[in-house]
N, CA, C and O of each residue as an XYZ file, in Angstrom:
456
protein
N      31.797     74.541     70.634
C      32.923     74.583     71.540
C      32.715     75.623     72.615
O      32.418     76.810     72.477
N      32.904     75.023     73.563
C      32.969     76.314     74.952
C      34.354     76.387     75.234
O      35.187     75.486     75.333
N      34.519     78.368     75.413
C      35.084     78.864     75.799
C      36.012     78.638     77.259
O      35.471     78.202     78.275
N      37.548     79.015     77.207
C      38.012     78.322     78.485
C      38.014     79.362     79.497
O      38.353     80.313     78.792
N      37.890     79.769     80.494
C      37.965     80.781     81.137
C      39.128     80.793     82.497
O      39.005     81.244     83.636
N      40.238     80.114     81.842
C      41.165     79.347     82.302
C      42.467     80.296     82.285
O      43.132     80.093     81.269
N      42.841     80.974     82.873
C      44.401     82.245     82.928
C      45.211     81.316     82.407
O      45.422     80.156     82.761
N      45.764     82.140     81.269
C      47.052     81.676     80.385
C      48.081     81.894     81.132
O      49.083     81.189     81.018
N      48.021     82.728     81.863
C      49.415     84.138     82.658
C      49.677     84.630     81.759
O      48.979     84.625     80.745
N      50.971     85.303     81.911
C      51.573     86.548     81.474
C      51.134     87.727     82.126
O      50.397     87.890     83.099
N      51.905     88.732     81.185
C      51.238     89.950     81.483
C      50.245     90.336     81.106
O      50.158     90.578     79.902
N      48.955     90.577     82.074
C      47.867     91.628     81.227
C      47.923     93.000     80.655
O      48.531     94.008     81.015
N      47.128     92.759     79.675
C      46.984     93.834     78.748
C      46.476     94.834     79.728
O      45.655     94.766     80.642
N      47.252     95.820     79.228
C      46.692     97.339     79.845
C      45.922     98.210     78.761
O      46.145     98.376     77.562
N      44.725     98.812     79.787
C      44.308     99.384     78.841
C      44.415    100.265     77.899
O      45.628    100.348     77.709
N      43.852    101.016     77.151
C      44.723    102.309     75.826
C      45.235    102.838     76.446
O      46.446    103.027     76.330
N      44.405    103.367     77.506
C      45.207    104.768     77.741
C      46.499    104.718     78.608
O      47.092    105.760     78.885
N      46.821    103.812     78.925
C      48.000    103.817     79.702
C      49.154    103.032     78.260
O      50.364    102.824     78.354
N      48.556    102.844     77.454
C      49.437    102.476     76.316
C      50.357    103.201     75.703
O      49.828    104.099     75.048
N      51.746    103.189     75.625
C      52.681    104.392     75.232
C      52.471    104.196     73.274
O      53.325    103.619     72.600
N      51.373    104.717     72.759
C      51.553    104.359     71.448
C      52.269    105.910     70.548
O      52.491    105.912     69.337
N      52.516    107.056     71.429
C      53.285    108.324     70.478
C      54.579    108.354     70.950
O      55.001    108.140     72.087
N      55.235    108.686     69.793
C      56.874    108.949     70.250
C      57.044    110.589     69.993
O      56.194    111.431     69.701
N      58.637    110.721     70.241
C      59.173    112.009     69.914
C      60.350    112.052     69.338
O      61.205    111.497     70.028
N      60.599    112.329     68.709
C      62.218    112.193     68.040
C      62.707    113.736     68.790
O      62.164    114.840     68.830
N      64.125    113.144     69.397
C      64.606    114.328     70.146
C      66.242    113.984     69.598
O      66.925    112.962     69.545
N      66.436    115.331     69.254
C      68.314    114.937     68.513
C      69.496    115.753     70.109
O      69.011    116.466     70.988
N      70.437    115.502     70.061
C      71.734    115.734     70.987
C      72.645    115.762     69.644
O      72.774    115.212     68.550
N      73.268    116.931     70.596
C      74.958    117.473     70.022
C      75.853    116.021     70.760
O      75.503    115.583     71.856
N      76.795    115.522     70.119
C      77.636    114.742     70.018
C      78.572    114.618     71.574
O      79.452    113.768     71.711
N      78.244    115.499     72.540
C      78.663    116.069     73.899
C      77.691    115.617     74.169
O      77.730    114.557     74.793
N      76.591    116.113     73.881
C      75.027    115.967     74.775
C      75.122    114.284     75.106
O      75.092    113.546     76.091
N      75.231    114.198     73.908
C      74.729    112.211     73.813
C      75.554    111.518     74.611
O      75.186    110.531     75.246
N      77.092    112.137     74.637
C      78.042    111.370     75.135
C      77.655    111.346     77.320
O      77.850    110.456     78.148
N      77.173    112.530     77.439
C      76.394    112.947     78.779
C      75.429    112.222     78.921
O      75.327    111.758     80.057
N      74.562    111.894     78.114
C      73.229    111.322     78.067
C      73.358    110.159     78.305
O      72.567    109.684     79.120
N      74.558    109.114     77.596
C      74.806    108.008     77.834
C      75.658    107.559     78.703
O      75.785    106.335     78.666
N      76.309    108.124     79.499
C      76.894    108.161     80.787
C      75.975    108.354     82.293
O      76.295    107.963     83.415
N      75.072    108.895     81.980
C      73.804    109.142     82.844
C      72.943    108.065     83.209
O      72.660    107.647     84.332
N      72.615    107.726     82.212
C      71.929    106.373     81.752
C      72.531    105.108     82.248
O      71.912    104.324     82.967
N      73.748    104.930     81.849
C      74.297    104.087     82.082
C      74.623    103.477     83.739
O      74.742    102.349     84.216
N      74.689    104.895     84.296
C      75.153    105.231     86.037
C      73.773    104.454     86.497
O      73.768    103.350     87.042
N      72.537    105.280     86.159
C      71.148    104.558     86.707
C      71.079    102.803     86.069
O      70.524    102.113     86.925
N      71.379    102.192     85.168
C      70.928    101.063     84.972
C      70.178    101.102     83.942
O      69.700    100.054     83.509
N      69.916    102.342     83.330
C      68.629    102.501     81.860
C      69.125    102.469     80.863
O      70.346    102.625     80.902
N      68.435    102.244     79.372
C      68.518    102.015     78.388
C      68.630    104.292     78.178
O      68.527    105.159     79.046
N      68.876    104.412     76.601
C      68.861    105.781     76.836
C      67.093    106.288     76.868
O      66.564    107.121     77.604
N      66.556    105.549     75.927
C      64.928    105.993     76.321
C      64.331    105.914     77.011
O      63.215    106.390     76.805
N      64.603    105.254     78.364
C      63.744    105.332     79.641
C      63.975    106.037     80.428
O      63.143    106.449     81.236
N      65.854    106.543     80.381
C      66.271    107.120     80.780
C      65.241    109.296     80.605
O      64.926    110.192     81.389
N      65.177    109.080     79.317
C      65.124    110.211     78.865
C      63.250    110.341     78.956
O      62.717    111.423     78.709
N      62.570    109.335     79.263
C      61.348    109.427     79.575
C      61.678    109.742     80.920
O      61.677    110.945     81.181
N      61.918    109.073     81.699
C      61.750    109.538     83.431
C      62.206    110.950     83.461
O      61.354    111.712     83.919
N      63.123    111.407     83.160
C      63.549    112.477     83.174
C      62.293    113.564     82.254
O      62.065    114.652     82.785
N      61.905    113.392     81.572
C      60.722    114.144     80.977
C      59.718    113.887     81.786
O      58.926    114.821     81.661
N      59.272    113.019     82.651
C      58.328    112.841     82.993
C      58.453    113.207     85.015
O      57.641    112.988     85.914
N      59.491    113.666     85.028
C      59.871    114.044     86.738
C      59.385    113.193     87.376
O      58.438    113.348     88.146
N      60.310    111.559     87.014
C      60.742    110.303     87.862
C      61.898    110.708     88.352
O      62.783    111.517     88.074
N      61.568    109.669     89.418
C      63.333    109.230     90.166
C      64.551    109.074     89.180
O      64.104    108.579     88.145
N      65.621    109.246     89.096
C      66.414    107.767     88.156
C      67.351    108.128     89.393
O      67.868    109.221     89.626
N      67.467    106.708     90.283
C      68.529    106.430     91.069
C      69.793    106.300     90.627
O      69.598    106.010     89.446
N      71.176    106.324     90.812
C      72.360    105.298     90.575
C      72.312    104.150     90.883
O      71.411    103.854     91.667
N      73.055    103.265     90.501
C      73.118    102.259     91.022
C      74.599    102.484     91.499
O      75.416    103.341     91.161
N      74.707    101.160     92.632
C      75.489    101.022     93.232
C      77.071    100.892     92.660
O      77.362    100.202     91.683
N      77.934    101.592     93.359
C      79.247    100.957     92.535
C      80.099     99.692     93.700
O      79.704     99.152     94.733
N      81.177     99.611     93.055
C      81.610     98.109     93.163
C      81.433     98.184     94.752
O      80.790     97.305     95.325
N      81.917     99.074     95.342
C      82.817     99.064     96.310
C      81.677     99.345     97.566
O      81.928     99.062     98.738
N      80.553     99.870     97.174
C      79.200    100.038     97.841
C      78.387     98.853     97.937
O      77.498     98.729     98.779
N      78.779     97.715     96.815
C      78.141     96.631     96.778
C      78.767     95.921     97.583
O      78.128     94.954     97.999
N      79.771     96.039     97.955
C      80.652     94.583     98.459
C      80.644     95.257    100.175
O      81.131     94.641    101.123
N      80.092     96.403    100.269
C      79.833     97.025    101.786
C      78.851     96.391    102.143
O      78.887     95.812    103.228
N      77.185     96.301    100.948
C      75.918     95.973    101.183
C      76.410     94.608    101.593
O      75.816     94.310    102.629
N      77.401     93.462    101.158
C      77.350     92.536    101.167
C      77.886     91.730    102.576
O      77.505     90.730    103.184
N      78.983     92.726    102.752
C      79.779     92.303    104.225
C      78.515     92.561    105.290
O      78.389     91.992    106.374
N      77.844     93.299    104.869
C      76.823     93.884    106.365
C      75.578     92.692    106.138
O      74.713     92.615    107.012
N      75.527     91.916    105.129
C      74.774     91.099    105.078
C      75.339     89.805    105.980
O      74.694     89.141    106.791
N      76.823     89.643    105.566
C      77.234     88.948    106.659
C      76.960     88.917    108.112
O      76.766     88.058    108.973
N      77.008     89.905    108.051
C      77.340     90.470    109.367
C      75.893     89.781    110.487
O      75.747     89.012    111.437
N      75.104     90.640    109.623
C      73.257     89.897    109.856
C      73.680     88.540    110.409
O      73.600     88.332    111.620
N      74.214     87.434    109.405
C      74.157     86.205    109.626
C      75.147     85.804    110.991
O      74.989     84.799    111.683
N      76.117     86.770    111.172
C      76.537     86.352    112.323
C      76.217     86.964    113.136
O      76.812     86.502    114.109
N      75.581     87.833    113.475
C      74.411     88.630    114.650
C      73.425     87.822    115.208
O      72.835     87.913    116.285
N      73.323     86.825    114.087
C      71.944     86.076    114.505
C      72.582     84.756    115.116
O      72.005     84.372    116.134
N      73.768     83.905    114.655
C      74.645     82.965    115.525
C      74.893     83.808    116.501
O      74.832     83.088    117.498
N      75.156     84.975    116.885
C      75.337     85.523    118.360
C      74.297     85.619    119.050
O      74.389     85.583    120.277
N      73.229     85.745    118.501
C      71.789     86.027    119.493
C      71.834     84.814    119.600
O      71.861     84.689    120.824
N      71.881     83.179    118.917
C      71.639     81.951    119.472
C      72.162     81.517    120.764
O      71.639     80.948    121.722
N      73.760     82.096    120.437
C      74.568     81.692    121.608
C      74.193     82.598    122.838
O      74.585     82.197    123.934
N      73.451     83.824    122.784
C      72.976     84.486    123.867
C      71.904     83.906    124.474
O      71.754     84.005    125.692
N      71.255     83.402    123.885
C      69.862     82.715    124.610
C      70.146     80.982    124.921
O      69.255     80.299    125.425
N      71.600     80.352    124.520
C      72.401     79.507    125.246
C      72.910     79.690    126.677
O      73.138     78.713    127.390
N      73.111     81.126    127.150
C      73.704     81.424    127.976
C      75.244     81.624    127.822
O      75.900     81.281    128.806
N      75.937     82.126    126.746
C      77.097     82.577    126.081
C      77.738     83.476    126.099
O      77.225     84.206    125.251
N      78.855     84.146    126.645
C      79.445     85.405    126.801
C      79.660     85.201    125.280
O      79.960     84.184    124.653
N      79.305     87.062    124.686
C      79.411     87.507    123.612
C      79.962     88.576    123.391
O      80.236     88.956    122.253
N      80.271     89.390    124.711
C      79.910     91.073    124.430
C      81.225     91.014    123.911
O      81.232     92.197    123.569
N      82.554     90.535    123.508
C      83.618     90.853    122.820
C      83.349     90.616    121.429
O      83.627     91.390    120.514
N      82.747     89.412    121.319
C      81.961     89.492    119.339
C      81.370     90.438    118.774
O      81.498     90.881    117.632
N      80.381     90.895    120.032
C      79.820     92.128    119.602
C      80.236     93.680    119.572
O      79.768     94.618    118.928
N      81.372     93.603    120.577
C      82.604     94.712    120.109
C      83.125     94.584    119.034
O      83.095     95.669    118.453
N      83.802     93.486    118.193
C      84.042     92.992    116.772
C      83.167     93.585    115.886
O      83.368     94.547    115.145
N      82.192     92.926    116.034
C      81.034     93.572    115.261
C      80.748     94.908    115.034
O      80.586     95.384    113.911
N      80.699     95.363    115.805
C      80.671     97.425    116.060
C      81.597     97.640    115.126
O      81.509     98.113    113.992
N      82.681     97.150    115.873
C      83.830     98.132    115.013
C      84.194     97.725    113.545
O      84.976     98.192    112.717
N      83.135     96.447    113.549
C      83.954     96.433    111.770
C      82.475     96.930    110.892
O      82.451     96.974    109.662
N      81.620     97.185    111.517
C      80.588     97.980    110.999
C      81.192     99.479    110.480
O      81.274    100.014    109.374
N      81.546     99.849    111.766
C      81.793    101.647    111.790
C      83.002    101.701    110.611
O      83.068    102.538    109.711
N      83.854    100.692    110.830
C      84.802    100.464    109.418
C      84.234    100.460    108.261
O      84.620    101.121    107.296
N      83.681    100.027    108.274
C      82.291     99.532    106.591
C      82.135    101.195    106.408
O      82.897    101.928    105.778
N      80.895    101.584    107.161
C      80.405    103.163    107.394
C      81.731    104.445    106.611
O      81.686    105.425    105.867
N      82.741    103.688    107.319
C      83.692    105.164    107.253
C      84.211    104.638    105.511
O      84.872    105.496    104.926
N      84.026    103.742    104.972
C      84.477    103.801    103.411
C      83.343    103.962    102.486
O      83.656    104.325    101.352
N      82.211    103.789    102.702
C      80.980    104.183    102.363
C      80.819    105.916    102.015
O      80.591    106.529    100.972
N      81.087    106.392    103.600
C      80.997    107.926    103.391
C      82.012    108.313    102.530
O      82.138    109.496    102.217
C-alpha cells in the first residue's frame, strides 16, 4: 500500500516545545476568585487563559458593552449610507444636507461613547 500524501486539514500539530504540557495549581481567597472571575468574564476568557495572559504580560482587552456595540453598529450603518451618498454624488445629486445629517448624528454617537 502507498502512502497518501493528501492534507486531511485541521489543525497542525505544533511542535513540543510550543506544547503547554506543565501546569500550576494557584489557590485565591474567596474575594480574590470572586475578582478573578469578574475580570475574566469583562475580557471574554475562561478563568485560565485569563490567568495565563496575565502571567505571561499579554493584552486581555474588554470587550465591548451593550451600548458600545450598538454605537459600532449604527456607524456601520452609517458606512452604508455614505456610500448611497457618494453614488448619488457621482449622479450629479445635491447631498451636502445628508451629509450635515450624517455629521451630526456621528458626533451624537461620539458624545455617548465618551
Amino acid at each position: 500500500m502507498e502512502k497518501s500524501t493528501k492534507n486531511k486539514g485541521g489543525r497542525p500539530t505544533l511542535p513540543e516545545y510550543k506544547k503547554k504540557t506543565c501546569s500550576v495549581k494557584v489557590t485565591f481567597s474567596p474575594v480574590d476568585m470572586i475578582y478573578l472571575k469578574s475580570c475574566a468574564r469583562e475580557c471574554g476568557l475562561n478563568r485560565a487563559e485569563y490567568v495565563y495572559r496575565a502571567a505571561m504580560n499579554q493584552e486581555t482587552t474588554t470587550l465591548l458593552t451593550p451600548e458600545e456595540r450598538t454605537a459600532v453598529n449604527e456607524l456601520r450603518n452609517i458606512g452604508n449610507n455614505l456610500n448611497q451618498i457618494t453614488r448619488a454624488m457621482h449622479l450629479g445629486a445635491k447631498v451636502e444636507s445628508d451629509i450635515q445629517e450624517i455629521i451630526a448624528f456621528i458626533v451624537g454617537i461620539l458624545r455617548k461613547v465618551r
